[in-house]
NUTI-993597 format. One line per field, with one value per atom (N, C-alpha, C): atom name; residue in one letter; residue number from 1; x, y, z. Coordinates in pm, whole numbers, plus 50000, padded with zeros to 5 digits. Each point is the difference from the previous one (the first is absolute). Layout:
// residues N
atom: CA|...
type: A|...
seq: NUM|...
px: X|...
py: Y|...
pz: Z|...
//
This chain:
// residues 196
atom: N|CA|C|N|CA|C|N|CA|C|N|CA|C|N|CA|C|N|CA|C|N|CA|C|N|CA|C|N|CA|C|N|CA|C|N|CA|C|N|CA|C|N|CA|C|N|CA|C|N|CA|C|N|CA|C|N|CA|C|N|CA|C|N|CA|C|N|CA|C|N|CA|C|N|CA|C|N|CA|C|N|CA|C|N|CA|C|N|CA|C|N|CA|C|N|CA|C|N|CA|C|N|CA|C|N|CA|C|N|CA|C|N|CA|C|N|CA|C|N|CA|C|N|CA|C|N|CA|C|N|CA|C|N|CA|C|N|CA|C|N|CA|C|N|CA|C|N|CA|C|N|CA|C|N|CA|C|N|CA|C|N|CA|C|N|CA|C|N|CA|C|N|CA|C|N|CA|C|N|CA|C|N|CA|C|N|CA|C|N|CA|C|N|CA|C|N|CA|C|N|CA|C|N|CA|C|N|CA|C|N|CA|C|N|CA|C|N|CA|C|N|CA|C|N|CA|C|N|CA|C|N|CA|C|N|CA|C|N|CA|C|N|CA|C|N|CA|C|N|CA|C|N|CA|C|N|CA|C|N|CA|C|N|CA|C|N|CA|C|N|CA|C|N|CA|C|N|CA|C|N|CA|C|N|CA|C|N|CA|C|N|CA|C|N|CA|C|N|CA|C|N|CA|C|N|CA|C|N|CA|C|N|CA|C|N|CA|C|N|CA|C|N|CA|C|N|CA|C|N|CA|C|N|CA|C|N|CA|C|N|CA|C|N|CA|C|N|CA|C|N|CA|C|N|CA|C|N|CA|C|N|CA|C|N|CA|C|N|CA|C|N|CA|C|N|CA|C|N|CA|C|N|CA|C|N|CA|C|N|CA|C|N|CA|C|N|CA|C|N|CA|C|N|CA|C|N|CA|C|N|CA|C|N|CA|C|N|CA|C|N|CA|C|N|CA|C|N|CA|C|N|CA|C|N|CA|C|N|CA|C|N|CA|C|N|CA|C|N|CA|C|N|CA|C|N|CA|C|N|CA|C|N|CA|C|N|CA|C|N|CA|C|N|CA|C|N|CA|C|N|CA|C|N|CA|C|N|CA|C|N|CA|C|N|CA|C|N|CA|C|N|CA|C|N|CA|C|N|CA|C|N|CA|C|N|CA|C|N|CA|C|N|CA|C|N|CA|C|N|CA|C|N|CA|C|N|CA|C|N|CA|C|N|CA|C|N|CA|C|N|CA|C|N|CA|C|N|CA|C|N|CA|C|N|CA|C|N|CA|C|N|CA|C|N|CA|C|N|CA|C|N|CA|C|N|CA|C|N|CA|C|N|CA|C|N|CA|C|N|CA|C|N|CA|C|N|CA|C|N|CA|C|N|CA|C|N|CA|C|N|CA|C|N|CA|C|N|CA|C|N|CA|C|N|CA|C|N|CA|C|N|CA|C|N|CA|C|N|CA|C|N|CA|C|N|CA|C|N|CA|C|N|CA|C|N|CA|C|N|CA|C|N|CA|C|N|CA|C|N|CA|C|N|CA|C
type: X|X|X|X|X|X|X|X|X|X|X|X|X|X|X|X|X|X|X|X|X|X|X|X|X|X|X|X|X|X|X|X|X|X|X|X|X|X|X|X|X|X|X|X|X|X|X|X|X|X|X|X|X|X|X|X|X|X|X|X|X|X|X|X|X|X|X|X|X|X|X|X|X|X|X|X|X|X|X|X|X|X|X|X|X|X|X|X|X|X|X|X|X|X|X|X|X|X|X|X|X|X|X|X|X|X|X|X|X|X|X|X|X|X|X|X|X|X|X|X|X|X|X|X|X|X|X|X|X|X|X|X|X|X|X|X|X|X|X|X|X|X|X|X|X|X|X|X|X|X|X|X|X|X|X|X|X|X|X|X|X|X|X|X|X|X|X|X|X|X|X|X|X|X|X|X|X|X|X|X|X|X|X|X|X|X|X|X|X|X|X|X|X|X|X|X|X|X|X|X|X|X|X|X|X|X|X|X|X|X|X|X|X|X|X|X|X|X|X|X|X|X|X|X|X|X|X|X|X|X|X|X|X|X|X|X|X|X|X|X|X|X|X|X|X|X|X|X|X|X|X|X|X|X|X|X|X|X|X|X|X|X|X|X|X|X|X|X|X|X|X|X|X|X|X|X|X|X|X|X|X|X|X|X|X|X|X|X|X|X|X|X|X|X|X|X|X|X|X|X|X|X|X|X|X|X|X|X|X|X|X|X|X|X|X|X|X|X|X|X|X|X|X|X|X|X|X|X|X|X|X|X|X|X|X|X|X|X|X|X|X|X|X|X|X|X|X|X|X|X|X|X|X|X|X|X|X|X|X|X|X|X|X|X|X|X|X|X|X|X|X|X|X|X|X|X|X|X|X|X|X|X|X|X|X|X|X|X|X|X|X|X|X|X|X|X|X|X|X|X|X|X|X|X|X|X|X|X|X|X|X|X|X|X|X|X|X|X|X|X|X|X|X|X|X|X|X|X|X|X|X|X|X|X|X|X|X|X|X|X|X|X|X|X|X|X|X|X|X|X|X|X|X|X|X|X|X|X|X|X|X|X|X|X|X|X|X|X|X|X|X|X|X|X|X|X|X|X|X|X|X|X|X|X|X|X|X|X|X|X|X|X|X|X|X|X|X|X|X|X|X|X|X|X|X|X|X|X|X|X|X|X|X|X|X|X|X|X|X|X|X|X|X|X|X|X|X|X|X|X|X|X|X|X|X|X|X|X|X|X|X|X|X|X|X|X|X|X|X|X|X|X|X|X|X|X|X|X|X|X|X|X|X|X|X|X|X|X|X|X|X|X|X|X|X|X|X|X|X|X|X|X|X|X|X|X|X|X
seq: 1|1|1|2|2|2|3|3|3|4|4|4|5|5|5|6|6|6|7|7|7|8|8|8|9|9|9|10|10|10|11|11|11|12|12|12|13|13|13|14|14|14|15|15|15|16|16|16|17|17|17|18|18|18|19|19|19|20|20|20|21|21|21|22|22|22|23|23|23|24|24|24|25|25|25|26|26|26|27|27|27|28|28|28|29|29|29|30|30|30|31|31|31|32|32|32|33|33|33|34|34|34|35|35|35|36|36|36|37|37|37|38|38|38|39|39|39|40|40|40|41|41|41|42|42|42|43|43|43|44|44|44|45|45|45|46|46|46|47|47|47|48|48|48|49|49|49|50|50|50|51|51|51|52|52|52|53|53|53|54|54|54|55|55|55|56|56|56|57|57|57|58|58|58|59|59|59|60|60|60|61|61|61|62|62|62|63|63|63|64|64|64|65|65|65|66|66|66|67|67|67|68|68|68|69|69|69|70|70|70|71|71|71|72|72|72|73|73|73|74|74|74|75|75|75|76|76|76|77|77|77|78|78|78|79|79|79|80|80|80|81|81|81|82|82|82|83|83|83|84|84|84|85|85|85|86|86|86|87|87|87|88|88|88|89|89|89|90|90|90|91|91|91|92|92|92|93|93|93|94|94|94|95|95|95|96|96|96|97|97|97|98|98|98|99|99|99|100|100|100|101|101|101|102|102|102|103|103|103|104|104|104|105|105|105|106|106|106|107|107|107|108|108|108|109|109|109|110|110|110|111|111|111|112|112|112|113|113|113|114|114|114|115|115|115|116|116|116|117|117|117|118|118|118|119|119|119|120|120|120|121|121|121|122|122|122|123|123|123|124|124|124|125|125|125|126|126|126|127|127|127|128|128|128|129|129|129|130|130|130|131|131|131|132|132|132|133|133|133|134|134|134|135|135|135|136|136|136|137|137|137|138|138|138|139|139|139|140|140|140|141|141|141|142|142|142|143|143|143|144|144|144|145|145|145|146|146|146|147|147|147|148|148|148|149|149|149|150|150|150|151|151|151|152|152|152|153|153|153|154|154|154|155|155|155|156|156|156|157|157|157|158|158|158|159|159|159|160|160|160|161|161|161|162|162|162|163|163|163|164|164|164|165|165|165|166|166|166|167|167|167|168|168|168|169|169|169|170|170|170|171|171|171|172|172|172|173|173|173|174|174|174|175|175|175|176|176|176|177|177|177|178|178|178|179|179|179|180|180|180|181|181|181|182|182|182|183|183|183|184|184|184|185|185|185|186|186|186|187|187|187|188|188|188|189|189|189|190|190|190|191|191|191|192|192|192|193|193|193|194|194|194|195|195|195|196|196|196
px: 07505|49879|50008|49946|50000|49877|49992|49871|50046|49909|50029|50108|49924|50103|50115|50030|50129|50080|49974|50085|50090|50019|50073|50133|49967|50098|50150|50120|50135|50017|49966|50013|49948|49882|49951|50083|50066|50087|50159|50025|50122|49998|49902|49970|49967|49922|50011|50116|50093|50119|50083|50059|50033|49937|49875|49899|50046|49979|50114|50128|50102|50139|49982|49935|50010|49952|49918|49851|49944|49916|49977|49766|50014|49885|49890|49993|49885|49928|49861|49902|49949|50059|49922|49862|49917|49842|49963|49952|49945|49842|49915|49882|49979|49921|49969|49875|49943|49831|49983|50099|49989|50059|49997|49954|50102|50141|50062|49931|50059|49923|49978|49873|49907|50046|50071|50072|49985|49954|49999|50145|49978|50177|50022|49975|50011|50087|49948|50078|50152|49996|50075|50091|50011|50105|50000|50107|50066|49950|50030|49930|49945|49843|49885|50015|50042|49982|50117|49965|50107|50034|49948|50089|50109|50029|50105|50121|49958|50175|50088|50003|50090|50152|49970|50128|50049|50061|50051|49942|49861|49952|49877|49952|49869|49841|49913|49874|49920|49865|49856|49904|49903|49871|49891|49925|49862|49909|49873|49906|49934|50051|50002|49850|49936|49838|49948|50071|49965|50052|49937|50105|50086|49900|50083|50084|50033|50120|50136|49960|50085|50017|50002|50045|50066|49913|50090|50167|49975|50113|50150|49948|50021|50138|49912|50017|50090|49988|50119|50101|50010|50097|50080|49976|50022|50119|49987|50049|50114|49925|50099|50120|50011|50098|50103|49967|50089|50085|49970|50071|50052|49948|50036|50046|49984|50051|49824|50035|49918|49879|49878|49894|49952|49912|49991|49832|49859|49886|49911|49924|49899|49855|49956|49856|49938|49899|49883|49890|49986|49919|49945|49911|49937|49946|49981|49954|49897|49893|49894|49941|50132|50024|50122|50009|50128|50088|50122|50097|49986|49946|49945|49916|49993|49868|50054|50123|50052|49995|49937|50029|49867|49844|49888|49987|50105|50007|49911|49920|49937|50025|50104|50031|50110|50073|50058|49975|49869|49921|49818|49961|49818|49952|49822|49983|49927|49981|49989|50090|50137|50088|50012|49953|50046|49837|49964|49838|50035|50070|49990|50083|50121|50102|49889|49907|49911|49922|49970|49877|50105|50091|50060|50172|50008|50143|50010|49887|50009|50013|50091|50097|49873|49924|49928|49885|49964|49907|50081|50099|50076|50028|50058|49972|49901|49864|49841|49994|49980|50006|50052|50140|50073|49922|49985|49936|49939|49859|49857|50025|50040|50038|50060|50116|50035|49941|49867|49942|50064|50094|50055|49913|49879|49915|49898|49846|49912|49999|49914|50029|49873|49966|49893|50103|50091|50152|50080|50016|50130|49898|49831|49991|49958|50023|50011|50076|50175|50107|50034|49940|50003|49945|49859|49932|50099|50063|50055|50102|50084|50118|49946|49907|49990|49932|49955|49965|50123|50108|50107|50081|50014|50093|49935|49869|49936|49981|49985|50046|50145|50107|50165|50002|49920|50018|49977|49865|49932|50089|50060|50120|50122|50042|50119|49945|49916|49969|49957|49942|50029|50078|50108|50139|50007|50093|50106|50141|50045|50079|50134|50063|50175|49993|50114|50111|50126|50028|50144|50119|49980|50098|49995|49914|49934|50072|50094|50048|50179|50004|50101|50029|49890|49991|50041|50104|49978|50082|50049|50080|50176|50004|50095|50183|49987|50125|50113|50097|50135|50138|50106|50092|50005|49979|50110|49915|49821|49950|49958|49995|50002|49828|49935|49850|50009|49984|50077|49849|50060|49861|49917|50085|49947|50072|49974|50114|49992|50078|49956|49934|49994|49942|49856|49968|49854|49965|50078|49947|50061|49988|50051|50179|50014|50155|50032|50159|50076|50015|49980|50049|50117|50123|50075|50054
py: 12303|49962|50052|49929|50039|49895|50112|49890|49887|49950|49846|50111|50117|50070|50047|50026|50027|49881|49882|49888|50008|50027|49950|50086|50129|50111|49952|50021|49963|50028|50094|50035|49927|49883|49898|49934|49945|49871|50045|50119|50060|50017|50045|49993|49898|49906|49838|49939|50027|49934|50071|50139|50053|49943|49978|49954|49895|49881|49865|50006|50037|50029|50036|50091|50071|49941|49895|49931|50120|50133|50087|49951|50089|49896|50083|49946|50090|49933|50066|49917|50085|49943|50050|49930|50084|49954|50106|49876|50043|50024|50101|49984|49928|49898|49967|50000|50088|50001|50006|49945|49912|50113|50140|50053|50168|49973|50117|50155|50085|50119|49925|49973|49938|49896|49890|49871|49926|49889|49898|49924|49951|49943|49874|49949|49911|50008|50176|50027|50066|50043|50081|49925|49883|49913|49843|50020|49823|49927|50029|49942|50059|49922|50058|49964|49955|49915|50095|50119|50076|50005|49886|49979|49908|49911|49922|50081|50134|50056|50047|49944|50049|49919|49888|49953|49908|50003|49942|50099|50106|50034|49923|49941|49925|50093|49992|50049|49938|50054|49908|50101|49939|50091|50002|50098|50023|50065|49934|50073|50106|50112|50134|50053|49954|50057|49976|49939|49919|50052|50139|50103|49923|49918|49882|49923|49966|49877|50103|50173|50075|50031|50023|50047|49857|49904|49875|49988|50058|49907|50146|50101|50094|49990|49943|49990|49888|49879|49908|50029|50072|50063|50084|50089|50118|49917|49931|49886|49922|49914|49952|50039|50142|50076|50032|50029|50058|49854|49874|49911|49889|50086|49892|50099|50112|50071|50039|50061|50056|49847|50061|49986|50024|49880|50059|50019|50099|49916|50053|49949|50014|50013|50174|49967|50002|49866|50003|50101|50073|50101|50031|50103|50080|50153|50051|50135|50034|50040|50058|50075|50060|50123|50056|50047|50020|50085|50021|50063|50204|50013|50177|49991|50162|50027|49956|49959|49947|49852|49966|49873|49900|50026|49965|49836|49931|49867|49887|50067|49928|49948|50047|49965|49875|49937|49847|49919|50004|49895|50047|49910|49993|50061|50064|50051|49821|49910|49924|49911|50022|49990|50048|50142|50069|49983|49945|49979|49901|49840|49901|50038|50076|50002|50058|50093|50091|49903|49888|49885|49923|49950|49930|49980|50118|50038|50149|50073|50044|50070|50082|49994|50048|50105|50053|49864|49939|49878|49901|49982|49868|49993|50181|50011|50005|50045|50033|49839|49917|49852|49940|50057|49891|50077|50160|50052|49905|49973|49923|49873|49933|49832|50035|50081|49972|50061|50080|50044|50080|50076|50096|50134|50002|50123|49932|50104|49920|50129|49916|50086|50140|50047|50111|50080|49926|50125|50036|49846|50081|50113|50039|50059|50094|50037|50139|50046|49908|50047|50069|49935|50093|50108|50023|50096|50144|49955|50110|50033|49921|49989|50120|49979|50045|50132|50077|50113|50046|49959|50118|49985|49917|50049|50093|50025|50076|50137|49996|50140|50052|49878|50028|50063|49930|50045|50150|50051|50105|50104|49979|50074|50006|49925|50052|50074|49999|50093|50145|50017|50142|50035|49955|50017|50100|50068|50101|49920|50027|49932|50043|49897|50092|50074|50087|50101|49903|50049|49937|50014|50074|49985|49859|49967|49879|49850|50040|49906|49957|50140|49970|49975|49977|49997|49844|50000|49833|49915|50054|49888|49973|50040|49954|50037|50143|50031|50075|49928|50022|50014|50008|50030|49847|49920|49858|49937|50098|49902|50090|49989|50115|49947|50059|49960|50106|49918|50035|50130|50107|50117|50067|49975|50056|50130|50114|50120|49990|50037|50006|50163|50090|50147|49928|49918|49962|49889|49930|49917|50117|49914|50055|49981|50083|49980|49885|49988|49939|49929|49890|50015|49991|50068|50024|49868
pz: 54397|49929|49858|49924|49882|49881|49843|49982|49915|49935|49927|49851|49968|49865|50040|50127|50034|50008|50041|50055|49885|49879|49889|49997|50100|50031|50068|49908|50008|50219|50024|50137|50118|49960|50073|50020|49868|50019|50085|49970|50068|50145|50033|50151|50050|49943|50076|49985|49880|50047|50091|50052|50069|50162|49981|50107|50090|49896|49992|50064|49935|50032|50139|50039|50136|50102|49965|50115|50041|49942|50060|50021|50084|50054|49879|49907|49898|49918|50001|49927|49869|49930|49842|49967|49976|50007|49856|49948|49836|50033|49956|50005|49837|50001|49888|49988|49921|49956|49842|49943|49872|49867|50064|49855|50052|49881|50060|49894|49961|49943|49847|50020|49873|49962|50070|49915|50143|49918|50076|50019|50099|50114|49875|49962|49900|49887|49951|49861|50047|50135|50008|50108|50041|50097|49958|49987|49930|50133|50129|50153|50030|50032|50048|50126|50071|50144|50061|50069|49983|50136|50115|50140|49965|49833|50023|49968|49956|49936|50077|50140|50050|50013|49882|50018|50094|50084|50162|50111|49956|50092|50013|50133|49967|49975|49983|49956|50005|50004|50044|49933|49986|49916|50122|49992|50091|49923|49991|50030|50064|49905|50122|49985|49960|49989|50139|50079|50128|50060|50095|50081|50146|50012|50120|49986|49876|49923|49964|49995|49961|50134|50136|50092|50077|49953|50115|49926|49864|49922|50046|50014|49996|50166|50061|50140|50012|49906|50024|49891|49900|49888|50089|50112|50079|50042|50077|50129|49899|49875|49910|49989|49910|49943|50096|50128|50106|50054|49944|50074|49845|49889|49913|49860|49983|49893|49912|49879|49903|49965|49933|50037|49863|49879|49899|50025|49994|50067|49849|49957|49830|50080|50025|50040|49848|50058|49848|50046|49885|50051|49860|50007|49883|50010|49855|50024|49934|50038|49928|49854|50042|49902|49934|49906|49955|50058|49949|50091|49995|49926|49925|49928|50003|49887|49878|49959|49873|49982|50085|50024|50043|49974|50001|50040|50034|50022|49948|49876|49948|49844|49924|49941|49956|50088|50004|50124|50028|50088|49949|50083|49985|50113|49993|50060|50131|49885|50083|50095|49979|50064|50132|49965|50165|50021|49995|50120|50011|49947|50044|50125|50000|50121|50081|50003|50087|50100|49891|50064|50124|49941|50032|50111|49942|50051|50076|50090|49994|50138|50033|50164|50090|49984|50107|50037|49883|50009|50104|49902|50090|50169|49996|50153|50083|49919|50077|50036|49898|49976|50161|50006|50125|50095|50046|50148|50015|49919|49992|50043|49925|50010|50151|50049|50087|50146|49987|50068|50116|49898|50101|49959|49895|50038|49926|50000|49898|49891|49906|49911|49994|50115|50040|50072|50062|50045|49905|49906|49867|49905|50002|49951|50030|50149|50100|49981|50000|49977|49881|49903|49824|50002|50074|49997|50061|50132|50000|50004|49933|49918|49856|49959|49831|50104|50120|50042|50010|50056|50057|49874|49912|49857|49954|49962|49930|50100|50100|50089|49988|49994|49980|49880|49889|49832|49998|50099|49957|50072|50084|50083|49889|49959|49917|49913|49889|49919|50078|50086|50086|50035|50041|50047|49885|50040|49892|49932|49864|49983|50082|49982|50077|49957|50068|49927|49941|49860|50012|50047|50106|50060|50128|50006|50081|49902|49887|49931|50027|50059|50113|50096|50098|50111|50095|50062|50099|49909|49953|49868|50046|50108|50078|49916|49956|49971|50084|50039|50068|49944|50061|49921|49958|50057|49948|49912|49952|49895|49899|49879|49865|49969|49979|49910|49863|49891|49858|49980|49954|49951|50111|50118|50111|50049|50006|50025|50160|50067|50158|50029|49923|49986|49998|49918|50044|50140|50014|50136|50125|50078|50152|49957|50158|50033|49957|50005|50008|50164|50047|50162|50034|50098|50018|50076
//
C-alpha cells in the first residue's frame, strides 16, 4: 500500500516489474485521496489514473469510501493474484485533514471542498446509508451502537492517560532478537537473552 505522493517513487515501478517477471501473487494498492504532502496529484504525476501504471500488470479503480466495494474487491483481488500474478488496485478515497501540524490541509484545497466530500462522499454515511436501506438495523440501534461505542473509547482514553508511562526499557522488549537476526541500535545488554 502506498499513497497517491508516493506512487511516483522509483521502487513502485521496480517491484511491479520484479512482480511481473515472477507472476508473484501481489497487489499494489494506491490509496488515492487526491492530495500528497500539500500538492495536489495533478501537479505532482504526469498519470493520474494510477491503477493503469502497471504496464502488463492489469489494474482497476474502486471506490473505497464504500467499505463494502473495498472488502468484496479485496476478496476477489485475494483469489485473483494467487491464480493470475500481481494486481495493480487505485482506492478513490479522501482525507479530511492534512498530513501534520505542518501541514493544515487547508492551504491547496477549499474548505468547501472537504464538506462537499463530507455531504456527499462520506464512508461512515455511506455505510449508515446501506445498514438502513438494507434494514439490517434501524437507525435507534445504529444510535445505541454509537452511544456506546463513544462510552468505552472515552473510558479506554481516560485509562491510558492514568496508566504510567513505560520504562524504556519496555523499548526493548518482544522485538524478537536471535542469533540469525541483527536489529540495528539494539545492544542485547538491554533486551533479554540471546536464545540458545
Amino acid at each position: 500500500m502506498y499513497g497517491d505522493g508516493a506512487a511516483n517513487q522509483g521502487q513502485i515501478a521496480e517491484a511491479a516489474n520484479m512482480a511481473g517477471l515472477w507472476s508473484l501473487p501481489m497487489i499494489f494498492i494506491c490509496e488515492n485521496n487526491h492530495y500528497g504532502m500539500g500538492t495536489s496529484q495533478a501537479r505532482a504525476s504526469h498519470n493520474t489514473a494510477f491503477y493503469t501504471r502497471g504496464d502488463k500488470i492489469p489494474g482497476i479503480l474502486v471506490e473505497a469510501q464504500n467499505v463494502l466495494s473495498v472488502r468484496e474487491t479485496m476478496k476477489w483481488a485475494g483469489d485473483y493474484v494467487v491464480k493470475n500474478g500481481p494486481l495493480f488496485i487505485e482506492f478513490n478515497t479522501y482525507r479530511y485533514h492534512g498530513h501534520s501540524m505542518s501541514d493544515p490541509g487547508i492551504t491547496y484545497r477549499t474548505k468547501e471542498e472537504i464538506n462537499n466530500v463530507r455531504e456527499t462522499r462520506d464512508p461512515i454515511e455511506i455505510a449508515r446509508n446501506m445498514i438502513l436501506e438494507a434494514k439490517w438495523a434501524t437507525d435507534e440501534e445504529l444510535r445505541t451502537i454509537e452511544k456506546t461505542i463513544r462510552t468505552r473509547i472515552e473510558a479506554e482514553v481516560e485509562q491510558a492517560r492514568a496508566d504510567p508511562f513505560p520504562p524504556v526499557s519496555e523499548l526493548y522488549t518482544d522485538i524478537g532478537i536471535t542469533k540469525e537476526h541483527y536489529v540495528r541500535g539494539v545492544e542485547f545488554g538491554l533486551s533479554r537473552a540471546i536464545p540458545e
